[in-house]
TORVEX-318020 format. One record per residue: x, y, z of N, C-alpha, C in turn; residue in three letters. Coordinates in pm, whole numbers, padded with zeros to 5 digits, always signed. Layout:
BEGIN
XYZXYZXYZala ...
This chain:
BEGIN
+16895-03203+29994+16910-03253+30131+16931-03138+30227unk +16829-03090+30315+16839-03019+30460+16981-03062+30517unk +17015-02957+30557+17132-02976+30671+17049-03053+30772unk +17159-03183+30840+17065-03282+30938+17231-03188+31037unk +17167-03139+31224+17228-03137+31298+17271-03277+31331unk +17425-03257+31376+17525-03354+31465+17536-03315+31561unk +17476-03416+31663+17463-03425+31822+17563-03490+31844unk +17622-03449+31985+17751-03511+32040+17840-03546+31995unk +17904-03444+31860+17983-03530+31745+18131-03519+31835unk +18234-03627+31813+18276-03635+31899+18425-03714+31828unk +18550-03631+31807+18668-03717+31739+18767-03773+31824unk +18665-03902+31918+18756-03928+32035+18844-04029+31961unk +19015-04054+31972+19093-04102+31936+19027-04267+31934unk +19046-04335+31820+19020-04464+31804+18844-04519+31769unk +18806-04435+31793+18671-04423+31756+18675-04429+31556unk +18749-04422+31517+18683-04378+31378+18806-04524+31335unk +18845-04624+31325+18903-04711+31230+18857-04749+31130unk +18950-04719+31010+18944-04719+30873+18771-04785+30828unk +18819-04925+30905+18690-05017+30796+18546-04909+30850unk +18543-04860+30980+18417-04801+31041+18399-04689+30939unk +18494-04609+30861+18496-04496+30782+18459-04574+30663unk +18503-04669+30622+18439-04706+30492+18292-04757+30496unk +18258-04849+30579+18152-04854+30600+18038-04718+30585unk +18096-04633+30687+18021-04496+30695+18031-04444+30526unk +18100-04444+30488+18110-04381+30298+18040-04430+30232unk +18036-04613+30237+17916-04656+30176+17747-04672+30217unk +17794-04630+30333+17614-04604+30356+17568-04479+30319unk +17672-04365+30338+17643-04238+30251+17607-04255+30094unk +17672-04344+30045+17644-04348+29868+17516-04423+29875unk +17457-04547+29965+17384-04582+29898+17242-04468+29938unk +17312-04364+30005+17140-04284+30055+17167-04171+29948unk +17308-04129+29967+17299-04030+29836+17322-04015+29719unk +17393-04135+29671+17420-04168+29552+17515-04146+29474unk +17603-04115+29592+17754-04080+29567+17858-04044+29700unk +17985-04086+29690+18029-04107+29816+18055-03924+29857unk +18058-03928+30005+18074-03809+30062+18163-03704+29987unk +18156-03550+29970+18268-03500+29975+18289-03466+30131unk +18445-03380+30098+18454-03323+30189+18395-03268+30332unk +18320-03159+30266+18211-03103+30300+18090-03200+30390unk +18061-03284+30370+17941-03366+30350+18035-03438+30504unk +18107-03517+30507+18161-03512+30649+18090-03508+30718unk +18083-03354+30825+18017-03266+30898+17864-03263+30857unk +17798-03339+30819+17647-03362+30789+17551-03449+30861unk +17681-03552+30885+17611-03670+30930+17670-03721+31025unk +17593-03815+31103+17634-03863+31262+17736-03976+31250unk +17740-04082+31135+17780-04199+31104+17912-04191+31039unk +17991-04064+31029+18091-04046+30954+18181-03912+31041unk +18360-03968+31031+18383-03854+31127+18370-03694+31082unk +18475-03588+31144+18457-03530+31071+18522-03442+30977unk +18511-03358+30887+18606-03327+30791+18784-03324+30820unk +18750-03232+30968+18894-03201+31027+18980-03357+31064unk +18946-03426+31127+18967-03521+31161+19047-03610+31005unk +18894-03653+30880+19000-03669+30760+19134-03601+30735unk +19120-03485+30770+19238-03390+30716+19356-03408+30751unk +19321-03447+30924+19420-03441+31030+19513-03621+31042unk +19418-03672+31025+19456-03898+31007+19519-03901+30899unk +19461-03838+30768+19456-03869+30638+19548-03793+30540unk +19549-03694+30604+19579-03581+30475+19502-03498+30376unk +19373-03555+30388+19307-03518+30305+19136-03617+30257unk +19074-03578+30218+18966-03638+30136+19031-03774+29986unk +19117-03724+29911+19142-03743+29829+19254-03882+29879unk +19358-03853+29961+19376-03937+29983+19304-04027+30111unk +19244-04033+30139+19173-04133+30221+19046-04233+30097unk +19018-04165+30020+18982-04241+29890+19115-04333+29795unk +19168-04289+29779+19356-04364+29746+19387-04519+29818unk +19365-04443+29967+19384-04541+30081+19273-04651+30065unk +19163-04628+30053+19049-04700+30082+19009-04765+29948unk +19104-04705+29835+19051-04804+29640+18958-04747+29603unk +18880-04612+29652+18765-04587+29600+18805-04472+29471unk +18697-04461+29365+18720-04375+29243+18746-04271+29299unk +18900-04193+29305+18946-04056+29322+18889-03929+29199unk +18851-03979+29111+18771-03849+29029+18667-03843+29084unk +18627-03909+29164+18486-03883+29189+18488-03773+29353unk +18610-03721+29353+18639-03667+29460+18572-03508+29482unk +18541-03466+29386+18465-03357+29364+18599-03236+29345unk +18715-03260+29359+18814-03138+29367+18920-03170+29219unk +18896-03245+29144+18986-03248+29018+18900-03347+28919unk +18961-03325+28776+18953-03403+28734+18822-03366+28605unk +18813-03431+28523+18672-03441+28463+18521-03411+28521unk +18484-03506+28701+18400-03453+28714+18406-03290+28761unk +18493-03255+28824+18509-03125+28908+18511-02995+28747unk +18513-03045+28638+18535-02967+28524+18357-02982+28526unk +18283-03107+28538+18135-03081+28488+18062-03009+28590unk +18144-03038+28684+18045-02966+28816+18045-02833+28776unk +18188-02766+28772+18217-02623+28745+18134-02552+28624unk +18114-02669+28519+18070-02603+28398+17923-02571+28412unk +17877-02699+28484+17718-02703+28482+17654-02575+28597unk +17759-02542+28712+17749-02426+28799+17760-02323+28731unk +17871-02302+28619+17847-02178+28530+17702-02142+28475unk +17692-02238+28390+17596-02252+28298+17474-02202+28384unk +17427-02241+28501+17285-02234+28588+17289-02083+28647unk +17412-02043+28679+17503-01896+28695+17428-01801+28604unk +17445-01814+28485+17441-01750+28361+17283-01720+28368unk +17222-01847+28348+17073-01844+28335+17010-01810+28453unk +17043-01818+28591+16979-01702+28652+16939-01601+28678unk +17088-01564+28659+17090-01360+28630+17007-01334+28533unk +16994-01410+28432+16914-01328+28359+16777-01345+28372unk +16743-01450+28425+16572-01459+28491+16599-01386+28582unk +16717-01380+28657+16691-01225+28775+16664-01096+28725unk +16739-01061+28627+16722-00922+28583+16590-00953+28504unk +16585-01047+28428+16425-01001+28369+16335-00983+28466unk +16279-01042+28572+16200-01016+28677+16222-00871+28729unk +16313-00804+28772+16366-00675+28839+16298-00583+28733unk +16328-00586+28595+16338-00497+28515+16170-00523+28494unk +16113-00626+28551+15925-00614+28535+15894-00570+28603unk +15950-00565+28751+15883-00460+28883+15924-00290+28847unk +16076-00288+28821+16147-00144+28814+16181-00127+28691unk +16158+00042+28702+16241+00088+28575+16387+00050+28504unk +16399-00017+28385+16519-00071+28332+16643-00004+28406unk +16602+00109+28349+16694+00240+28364+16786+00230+28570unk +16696+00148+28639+16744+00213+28759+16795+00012+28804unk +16808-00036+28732+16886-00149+28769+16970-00203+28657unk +17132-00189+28760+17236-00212+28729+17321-00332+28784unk +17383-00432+28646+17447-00531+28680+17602-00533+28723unk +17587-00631+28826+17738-00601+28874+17855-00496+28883unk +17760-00419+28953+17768-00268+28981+17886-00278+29144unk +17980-00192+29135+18071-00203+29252+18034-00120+29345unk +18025-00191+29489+18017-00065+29620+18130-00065+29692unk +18116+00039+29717+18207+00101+29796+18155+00147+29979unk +18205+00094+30051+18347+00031+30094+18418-00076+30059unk +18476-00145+30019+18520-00273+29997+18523-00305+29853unk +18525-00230+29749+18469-00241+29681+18435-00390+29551unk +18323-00435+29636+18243-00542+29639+18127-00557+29503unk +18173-00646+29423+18118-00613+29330+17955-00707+29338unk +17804-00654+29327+17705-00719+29317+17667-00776+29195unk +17566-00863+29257+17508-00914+29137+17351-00812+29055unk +17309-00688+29158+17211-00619+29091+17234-00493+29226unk +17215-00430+29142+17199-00287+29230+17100-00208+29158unk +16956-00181+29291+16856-00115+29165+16870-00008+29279unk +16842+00093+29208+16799+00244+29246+16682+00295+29275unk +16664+00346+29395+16545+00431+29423+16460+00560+29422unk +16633+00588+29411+16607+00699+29441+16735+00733+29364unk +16785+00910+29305+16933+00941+29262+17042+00864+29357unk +17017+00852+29495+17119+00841+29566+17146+00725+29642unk +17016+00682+29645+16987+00555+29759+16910+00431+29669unk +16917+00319+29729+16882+00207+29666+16944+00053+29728unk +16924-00049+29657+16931-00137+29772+17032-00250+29664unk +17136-00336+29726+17172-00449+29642+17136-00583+29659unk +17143-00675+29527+17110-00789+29553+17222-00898+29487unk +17251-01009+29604+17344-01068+29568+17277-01262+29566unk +17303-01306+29418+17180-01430+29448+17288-01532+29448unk +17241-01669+29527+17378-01728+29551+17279-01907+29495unk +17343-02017+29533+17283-02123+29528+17360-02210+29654unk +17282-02281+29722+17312-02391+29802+17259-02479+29824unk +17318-02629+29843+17299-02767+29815+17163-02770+29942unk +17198-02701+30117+17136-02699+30213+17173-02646+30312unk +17098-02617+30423+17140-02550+30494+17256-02482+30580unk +17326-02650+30522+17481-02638+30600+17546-02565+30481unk +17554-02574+30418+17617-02497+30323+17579-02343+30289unk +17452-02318+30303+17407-02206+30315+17447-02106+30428unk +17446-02162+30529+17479-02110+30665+17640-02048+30643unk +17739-02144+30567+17928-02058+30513+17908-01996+30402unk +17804-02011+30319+17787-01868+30226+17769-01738+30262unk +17627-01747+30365+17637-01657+30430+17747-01522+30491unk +17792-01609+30573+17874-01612+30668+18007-01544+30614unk +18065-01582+30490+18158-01533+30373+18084-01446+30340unk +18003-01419+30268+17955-01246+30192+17874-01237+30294unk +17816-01209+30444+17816-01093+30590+17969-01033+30573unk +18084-01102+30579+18190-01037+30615+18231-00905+30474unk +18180-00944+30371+18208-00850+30271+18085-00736+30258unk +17954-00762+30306+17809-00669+30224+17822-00591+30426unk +17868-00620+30544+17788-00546+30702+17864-00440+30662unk +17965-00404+30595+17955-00247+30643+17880-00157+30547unk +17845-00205+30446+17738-00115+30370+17637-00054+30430unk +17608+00085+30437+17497+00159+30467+17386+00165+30399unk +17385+00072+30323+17227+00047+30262+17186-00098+30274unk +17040-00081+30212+16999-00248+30223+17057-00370+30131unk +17112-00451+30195+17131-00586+30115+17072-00744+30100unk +17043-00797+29972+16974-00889+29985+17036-01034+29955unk +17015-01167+30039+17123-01257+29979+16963-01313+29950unk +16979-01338+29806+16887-01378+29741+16953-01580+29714unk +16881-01665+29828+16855-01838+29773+16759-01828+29612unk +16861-01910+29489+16777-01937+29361+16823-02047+29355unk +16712-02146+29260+16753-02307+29261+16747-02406+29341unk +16710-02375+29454+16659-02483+29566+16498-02460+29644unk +16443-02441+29575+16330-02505+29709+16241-02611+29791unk +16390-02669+29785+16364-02755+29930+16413-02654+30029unk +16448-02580+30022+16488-02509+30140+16411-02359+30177unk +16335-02371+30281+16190-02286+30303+16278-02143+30406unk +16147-02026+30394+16229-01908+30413+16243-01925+30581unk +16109-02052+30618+16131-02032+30791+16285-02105+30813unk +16355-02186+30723+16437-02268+30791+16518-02183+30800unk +16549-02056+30710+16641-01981+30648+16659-01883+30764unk +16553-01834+30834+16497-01701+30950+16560-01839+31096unk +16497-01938+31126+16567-02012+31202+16708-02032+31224unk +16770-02054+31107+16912-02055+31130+16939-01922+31143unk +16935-01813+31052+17004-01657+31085+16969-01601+31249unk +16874-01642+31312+16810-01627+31404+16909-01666+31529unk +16937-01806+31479+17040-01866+31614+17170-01869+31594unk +17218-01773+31496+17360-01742+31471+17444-01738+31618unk +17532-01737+31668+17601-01682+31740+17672-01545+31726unk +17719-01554+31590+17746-01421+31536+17620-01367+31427unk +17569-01287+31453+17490-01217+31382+17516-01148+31248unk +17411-01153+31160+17456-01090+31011+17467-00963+31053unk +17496-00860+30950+17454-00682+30944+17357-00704+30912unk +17266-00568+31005+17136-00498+31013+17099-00460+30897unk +17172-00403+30797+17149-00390+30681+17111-00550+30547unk +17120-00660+30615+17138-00770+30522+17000-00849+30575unk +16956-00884+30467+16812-00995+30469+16862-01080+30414unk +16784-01244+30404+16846-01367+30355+16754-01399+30320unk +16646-01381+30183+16572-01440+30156+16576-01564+30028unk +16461-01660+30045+16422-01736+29955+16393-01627+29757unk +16400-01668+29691+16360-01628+29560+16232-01623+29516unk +16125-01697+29657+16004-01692+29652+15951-01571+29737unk +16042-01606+29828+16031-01435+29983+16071-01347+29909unk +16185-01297+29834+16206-01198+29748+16100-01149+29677unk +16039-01255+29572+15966-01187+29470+15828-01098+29512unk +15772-01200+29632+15658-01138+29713+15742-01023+29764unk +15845-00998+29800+15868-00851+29883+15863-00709+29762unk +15910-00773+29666+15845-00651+29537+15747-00660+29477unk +15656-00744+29501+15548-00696+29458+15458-00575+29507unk 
């Protein structure tokens, strides 16, 4: 699912009563097939928004409590939050290494290194290949559900990779529904801008850039 923009979203007092929020939860499950998290909130026009739960409620978790709906299914404890975690490992695991096998088909074995630390900050990557003895570029590959979520990944590792003096790459793997123009669109209309040193490409924009 694309990040859908919220126009005029708006947490005017009394506007959001309970049954209108449940309502809004179950029209979310029956389009997505599971009730909102957190997160998911801020997605859509028909539901308030995260802050607002936080601020009425206390929370996600309890406003599910309040409302009788399955609290494991809350995405933050429990059995499912153990499969989510495991199955995110697991897809974790098997990337890197379709990442490094690909790297190590363009470049010499020898000049790409895993989870290699830079310095300033010292920030540990997911590939650092070499170009040269001295110079060379890192790559850090991430996964996101959509754009909205992509957009605070970002946004979290800009603040750790802008002061690096070399090139950095936030490499999208595992989604393409999400295209490199949507990706250049959003970085584009940032308000705050990434570092000059940082590209945001697709895993498809990547691979064409080494060839």
């Amino acid at each position: 699912m694309l990040y859908q923009k919220r126009e005029n979203k708006r947490n005017t007092p009394g506007k959001w009563p309970i049954e209108a929020i449940r309502t809004g939860m179950e029209k979310y499950k029956e389009i997505y097939s599971h009730y909102p998290h957190t997160l998911d909130f801020d997605k859509v026009d028909f539901l308030p928004s995260s802050k607002l739960i936080q601020r009425n409620f206390g929370g996600i978790v309890k406003l599910k409590e309040l409302l009788g709906l399955d609290c494991d299914k809350d995405g933050t404890k429990g059995e499912y939050r153990s499969n989510i975690a495991r199955r995110t490992w697991n897809d974790a695991v098997g990337y890197e290494q379709q990442f490094y096998e690909f790297l190590i088909s363009k470049k010499p074995e020898i000049s790409v290194h895993e989870h290699k630390i830079l310095r300033p900050g010292n920030i540990c990557c997911d590939f650092f290949v070499y170009t040269s003895d001295r110079e060379g570029f890192a790559i850090d590959i991430f996964y996101a559900q959509d754009l909205f979520s992509l957009s605070r990944i970002v946004y979290l590792k800009n603040k750790r990779y802008n002061k690096l003096n070399f090139p950095v790459y936030f490499v999208l793997v595992g989604n393409d529904l999400i295209k490199q123009n949507d990706i250049d669109m959003l970085i584009n209309n940032r308000k705050n801008p990434i570092g000059s040193n940082i590209k945001v490409l697709t895993e498809c924009s990547f691979k064409i850039l080494m060839n």
